[in-house]
C-alpha positions in Angstrom: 5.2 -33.1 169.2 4.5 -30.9 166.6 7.2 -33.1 164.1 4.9 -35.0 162.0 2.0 -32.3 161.7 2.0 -31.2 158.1 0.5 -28.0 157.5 -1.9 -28.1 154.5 -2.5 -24.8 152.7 -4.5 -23.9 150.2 -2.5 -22.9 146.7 -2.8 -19.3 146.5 -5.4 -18.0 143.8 -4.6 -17.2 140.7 -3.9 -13.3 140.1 -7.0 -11.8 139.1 -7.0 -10.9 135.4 -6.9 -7.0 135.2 -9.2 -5.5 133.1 -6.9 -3.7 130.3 -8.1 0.1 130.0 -7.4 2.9 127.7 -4.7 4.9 128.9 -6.0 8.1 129.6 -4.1 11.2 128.0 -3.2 14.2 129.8 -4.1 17.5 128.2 -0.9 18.4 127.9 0.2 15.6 126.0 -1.6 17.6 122.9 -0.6 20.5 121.3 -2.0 23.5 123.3 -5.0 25.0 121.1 -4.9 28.9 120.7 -6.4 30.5 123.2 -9.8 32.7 122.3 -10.4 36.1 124.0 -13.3 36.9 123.8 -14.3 40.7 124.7 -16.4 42.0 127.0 -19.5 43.2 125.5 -19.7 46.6 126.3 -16.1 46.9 124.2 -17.4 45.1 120.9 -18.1 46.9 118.1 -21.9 47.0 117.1 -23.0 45.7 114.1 -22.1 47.8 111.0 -20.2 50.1 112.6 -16.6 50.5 111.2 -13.6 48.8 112.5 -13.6 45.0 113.1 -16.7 43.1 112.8 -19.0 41.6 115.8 -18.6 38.3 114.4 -14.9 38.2 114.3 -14.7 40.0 117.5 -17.0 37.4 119.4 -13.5 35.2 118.6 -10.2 36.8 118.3 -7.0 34.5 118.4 -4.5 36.1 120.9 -1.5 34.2 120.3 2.1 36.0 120.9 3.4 34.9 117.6 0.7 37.2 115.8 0.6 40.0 118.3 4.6 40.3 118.1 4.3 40.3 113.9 1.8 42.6 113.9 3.5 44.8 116.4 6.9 44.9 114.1 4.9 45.4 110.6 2.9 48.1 112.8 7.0 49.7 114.0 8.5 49.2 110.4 5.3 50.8 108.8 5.6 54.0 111.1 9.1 54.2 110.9 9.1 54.1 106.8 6.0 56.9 106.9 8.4 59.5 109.7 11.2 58.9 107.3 9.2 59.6 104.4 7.2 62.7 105.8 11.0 64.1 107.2 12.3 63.9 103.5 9.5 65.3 101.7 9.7 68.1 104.2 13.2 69.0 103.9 13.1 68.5 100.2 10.0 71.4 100.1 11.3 73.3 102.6 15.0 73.5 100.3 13.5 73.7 97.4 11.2 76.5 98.0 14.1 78.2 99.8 16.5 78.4 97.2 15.1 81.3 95.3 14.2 83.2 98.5 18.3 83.0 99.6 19.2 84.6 96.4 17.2 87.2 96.1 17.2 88.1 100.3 21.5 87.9 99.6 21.5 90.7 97.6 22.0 94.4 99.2 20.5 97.2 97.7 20.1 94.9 94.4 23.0 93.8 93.8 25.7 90.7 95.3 28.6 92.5 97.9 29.7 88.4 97.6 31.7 87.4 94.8 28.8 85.0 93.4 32.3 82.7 91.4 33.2 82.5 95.5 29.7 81.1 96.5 29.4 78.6 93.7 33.0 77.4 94.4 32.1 77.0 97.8 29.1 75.1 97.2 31.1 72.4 95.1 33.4 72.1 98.1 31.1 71.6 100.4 29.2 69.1 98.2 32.4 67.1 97.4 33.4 67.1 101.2 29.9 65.5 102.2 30.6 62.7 99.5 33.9 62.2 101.0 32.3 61.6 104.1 29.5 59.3 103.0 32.2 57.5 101.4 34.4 57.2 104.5 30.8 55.4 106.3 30.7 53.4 103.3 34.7 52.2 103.5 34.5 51.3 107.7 31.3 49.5 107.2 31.8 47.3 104.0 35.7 47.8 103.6 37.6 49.3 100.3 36.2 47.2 97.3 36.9 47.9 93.5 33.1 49.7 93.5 34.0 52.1 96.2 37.6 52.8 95.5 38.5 56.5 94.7 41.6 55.3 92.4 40.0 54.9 88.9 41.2 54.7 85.3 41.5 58.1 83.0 38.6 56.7 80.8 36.5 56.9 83.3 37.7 59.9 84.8 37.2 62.1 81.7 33.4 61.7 81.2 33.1 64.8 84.1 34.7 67.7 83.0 32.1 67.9 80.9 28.7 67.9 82.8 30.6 69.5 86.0 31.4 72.7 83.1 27.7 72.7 82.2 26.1 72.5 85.5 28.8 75.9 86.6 27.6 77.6 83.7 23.7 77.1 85.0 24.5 77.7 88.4 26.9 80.9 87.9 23.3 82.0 85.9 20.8 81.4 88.4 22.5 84.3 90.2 21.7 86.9 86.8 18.8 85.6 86.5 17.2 87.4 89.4 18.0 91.0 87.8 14.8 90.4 85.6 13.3 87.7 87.3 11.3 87.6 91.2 11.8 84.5 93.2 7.9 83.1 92.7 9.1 83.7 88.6 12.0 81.7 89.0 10.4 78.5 90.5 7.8 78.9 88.2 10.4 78.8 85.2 12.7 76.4 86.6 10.4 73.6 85.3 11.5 74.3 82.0 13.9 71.7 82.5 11.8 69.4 82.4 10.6 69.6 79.2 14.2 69.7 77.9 15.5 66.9 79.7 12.3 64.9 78.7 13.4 65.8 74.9 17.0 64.9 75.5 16.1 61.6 77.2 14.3 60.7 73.5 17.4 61.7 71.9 20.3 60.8 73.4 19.2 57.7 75.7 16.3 57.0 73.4 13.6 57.0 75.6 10.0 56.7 74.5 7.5 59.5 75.5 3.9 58.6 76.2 1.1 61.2 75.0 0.6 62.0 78.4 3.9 63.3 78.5 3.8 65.3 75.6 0.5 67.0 76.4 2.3 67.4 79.8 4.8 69.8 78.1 2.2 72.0 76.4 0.7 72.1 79.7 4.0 72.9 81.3 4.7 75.9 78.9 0.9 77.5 79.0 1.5 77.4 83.0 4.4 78.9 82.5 3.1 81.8 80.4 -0.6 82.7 82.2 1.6 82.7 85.6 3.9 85.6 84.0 0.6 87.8 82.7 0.7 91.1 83.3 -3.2 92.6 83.1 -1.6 95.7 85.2 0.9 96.6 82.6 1.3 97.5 78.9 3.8 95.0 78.7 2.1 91.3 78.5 4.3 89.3 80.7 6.1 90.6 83.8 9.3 88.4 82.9 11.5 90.7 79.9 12.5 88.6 77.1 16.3 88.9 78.7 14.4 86.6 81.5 12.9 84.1 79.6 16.4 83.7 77.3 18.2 83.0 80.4 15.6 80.6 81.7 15.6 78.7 78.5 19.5 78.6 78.9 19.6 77.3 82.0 17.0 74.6 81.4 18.5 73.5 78.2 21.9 73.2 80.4 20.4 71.3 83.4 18.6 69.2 81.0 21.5 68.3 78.9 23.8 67.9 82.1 21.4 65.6 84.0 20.6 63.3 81.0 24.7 63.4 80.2 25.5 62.4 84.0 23.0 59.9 83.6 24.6 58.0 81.3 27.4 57.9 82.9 26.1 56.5 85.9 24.1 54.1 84.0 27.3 53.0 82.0 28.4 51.6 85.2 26.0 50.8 87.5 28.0 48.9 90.1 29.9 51.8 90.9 29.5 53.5 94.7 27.2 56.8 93.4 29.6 58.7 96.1 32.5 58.1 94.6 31.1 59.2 90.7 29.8 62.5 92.8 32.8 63.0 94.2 34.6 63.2 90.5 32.0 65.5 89.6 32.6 68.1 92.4 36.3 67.9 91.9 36.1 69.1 88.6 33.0 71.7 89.7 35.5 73.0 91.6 38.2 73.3 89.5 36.2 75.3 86.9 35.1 77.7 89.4 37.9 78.5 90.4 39.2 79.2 86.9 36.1 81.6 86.8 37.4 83.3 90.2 40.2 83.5 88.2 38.9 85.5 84.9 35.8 87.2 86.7 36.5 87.9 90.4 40.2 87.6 90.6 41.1 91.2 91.7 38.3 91.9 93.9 39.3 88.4 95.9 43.3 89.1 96.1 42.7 92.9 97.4 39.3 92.1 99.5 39.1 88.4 100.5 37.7 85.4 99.5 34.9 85.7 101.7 33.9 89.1 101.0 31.1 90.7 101.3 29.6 87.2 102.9 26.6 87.6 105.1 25.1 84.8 107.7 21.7 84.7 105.1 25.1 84.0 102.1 25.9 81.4 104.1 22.4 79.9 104.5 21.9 80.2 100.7 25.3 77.7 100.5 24.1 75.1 103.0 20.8 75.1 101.1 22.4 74.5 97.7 24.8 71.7 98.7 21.9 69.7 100.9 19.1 69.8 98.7 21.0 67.2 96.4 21.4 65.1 99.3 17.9 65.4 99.9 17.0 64.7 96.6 18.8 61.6 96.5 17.1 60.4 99.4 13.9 60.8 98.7 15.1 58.3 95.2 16.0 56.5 98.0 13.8 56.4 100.8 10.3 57.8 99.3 9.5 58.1 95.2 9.4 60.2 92.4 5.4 61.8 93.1 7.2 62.8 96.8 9.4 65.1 94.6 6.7 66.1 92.1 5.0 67.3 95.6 7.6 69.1 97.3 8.0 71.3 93.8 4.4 72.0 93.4 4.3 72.9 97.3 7.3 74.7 96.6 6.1 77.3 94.4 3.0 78.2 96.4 5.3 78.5 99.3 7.8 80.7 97.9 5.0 83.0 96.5 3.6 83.3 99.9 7.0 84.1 101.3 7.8 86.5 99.0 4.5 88.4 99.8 6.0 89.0 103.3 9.3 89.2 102.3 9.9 91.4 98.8 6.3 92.8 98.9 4.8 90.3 95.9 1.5 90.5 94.3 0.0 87.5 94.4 -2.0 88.0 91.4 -4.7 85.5 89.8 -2.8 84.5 86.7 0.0 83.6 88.8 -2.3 81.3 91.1 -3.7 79.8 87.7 -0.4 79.3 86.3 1.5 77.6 89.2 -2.1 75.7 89.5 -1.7 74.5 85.6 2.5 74.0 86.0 1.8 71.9 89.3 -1.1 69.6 87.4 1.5 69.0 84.3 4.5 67.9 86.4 2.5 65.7 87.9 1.3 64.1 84.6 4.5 64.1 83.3 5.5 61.5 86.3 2.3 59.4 86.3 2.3 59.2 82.5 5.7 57.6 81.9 5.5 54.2 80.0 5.2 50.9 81.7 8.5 49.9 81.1 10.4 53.1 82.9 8.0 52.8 85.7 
């Protein structure tokens, strides 16, 4: 019955027209912006006070990028300003030693040690720490042609002759003490640089600035109120026999320094280690032909180590580590750092010596080491631009 009924339906409207809105963007489809901390107020700074400012502290950007750079430059800063405060320390401590050693060595004023034995054993002990540097040096960047201790004769026989000098000046430091007190001798021992300031014009041709020269007169007038004797008919504590021997030995280490120098210099690539290690070898080698002339008896019938004491074997360790401390502070800190630890040097070993060997710390001597310490440091801030 239902056959013939049609079913009329309506066409299905049209699908309403959707309005097209802007897509809406999700905050984190940007960038994050830095986020601001902003303090409390009772930690801000006030106005003028020192420190940050309370405008830039009302907005500080605390990102981990910036707080992990600052962190490192704040590590690598500390660590640089420990290792520079530990070598100027041990360079001071050292140099002001040294003197103090060689005089407390002696017995009843003279040396029981065979003083050819010490020096020979400072050269050994100097030439078996550049061995050792050198052995670091091979396992970490391998044998090269720089580092190698197999060299050519030319280049071998430029160090007989510094390594003779510097024996003769070191053998003389010992003398030197018979006329000399320890305060004296650190005092004095800046000679040397007036000499190898004078050799540097010669022989490398290096030009002196006026500050340097006036320096040097300071440097000698130092040298000369410190030794004044107002107690004494005699006008300087140091005999003539003294000041000889000083000028000696501060022509030698002058000449020697500015001669090793050059050598260095001549081939700059080469590991300093290995050049050193030359150097001691042939240290060595004249000290023991001085054992040989001087001591040679009294080392056959009583021993090499004769006569050796623990403050003798001090006095060694001090001489063979202060180069290695020297070198490090070339390395690791700068020249005024040394300039420092010799001007600290002398009013320490004066101190010292009060306690010690019964010094009078008189006032020409605190002038003196005040006008010596004042020209050494001119002499380092007044080198030309170009030697900077």
């Amino acid at each position: 019955k239902y056959r013939n009924l049609s079913v009329h339906s309506s066409p299905p409207p049209p699908p309403e027209r959707l309005e097209r809105r802007p897509a809406v963007r999700l905050p984190c489809a940007r960038s994050p912006a830095p986020l601001h901390f902003r303090p409390p107020a009772s930690l801000r700074p006030l106005p003028g006070s020192p420190g940050i400012s309370a405008a830039s502290a009302s907005s500080i950007p605390f990102t981990a990028t910036a707080t992990s750079s600052l962190s490192t430059a704040g590590m690598n800063g500390k660590n640089s300003w420990k290792l520079k405060s530990v070598v100027t320390l041990a360079l001071t401590l050292l140099t002001s030693s040294q003197a103090i050693l060689i005089v407390w060595s002696k017995r009843a004023g003279k040396y029981e040690y065979s003083v050819t034995t010490a020096n020979f054993s400072v050269e050994a002990l100097k030439c078996l720490l550049s061995l050792l540097a050198l052995y670091r040096t091979w396992n970490s960047q391998g044998v090269t042609e720089d580092n190698r201790l197999t060299t050519s004769f030319d280049e071998v026989s430029v160090y007989p002759i510094p390594a003779i000098l510097y024996m003769v000046k070191n053998l003389l430091q010992y003398y030197i003490f018979a006329y000399v007190d320890a305060p004296a001798y650190q005092i004095l021992k800046n000679l040397n640089i007036i000499s190898t300031g004078v050799l540097y014009r010669i022989i490398l041709k290096k030009k002196l600035s006026e500050i340097q020269w006036a320096a040097f007169i300071l440097l000698c007038a130092g040298c000369t109120t410190a030794q004044l004797n107002p107690s004494s008919d005699h006008v300087l504590q140091t005999p003539i026999q003294g000041w000889v021997m000083a000028i000696v030995m501060a022509l030698l280490s002058g000449f020697a320094g500015v001669y090793t120098e050059a050598i260095i210099k001549k081939r700059p690539s080469r590991n300093i280690n290995v050049q050193n290690f030359w150097l001691y070898i042939f240290g060595m080698l004249f000290n023991l032909v001085a054992i040989c002339v001087q001591d040679f008896d009294a080392v056959m019938n009583k021993g090499f180590f004769h006569g050796y004491s623990s403050i003798t074997v001090l006095m060694i360790l001090n001489h063979a580590l202060s180069g290695i401390a020297v070198s490090m502070v070339m390395k690791y800190a700068d020249n005024i750092v040394k300039v420092y630890s010799t001007s600290v040097a002398m009013l320490l070993t004066a101190i010292v010596s009060v306690f010690l060997f019964g010094f009078h710390l008189s006032l020409a001597f605190f002038l003196g080491s005040t006008v010596v310490s004042v020209s050494v440091y001119l002499h380092s801030v007044g080198k030309p631009q170009q030697q900077k």
